[in-house]
C-alpha positions in Angstrom: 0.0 0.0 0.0 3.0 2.7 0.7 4.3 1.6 -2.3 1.4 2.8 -4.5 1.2 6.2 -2.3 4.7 6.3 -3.2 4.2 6.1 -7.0 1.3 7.9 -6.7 3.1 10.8 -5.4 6.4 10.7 -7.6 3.8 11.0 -10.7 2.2 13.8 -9.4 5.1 15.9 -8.8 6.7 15.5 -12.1 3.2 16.9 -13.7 3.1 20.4 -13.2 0.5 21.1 -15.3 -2.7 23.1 -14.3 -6.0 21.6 -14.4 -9.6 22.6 -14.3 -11.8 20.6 -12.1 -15.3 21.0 -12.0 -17.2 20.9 -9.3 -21.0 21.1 -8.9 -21.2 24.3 -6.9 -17.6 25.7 -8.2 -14.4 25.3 -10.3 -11.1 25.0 -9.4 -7.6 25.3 -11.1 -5.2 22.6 -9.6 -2.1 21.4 -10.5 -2.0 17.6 -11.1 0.3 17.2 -8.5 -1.9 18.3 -6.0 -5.2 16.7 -8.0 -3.1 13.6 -7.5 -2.5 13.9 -4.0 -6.0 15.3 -2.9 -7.0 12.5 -4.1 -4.8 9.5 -3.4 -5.5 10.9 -0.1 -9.0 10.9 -0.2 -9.2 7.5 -1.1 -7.0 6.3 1.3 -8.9 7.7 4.5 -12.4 6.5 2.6 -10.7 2.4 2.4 -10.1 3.3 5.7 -13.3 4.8 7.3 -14.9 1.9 5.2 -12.8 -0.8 6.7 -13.8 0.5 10.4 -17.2 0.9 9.6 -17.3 -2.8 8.6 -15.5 -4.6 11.6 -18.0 -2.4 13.8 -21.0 -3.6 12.4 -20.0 -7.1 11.2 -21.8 -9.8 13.5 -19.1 -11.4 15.2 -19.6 -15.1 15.8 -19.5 -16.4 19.4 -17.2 -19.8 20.0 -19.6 -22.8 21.4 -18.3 -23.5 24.9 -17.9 -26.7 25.5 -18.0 -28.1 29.3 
């Protein structure tokens, strides 16, 4: 996983071209490195909140004791 944050971060920073990103309320001109990391980032914290949010809720299953 580092690894592809890694790589996703060297590409951004040798793009230093501007973008325009639309948004539905407003527009933006980014570079691409920071398109790139804004949203490797984004991602990343999404897996993560999505990861938690499915060990909290997943029914755990209780081991039969035996006696």
């Amino acid at each position: 996983m580092v690894v592809l944050l890694l790589i996703a971060f060297v590409f951004g920073s040798q793009n230093e071209q501007v973008i325009a990103l639309n948004y539905l309320i407003a527009k933006a001109n980014i570079s691409v490195a920071m398109a790139v990391s804004i949203f490797t980032v984004l991602g990343f914290l999404l897996g993560i909140l999505f990861m938690i949010l499915l060990k909290l809720f997943k029914p755990r299953k209780q081991k039969a004791v035996k006696g």
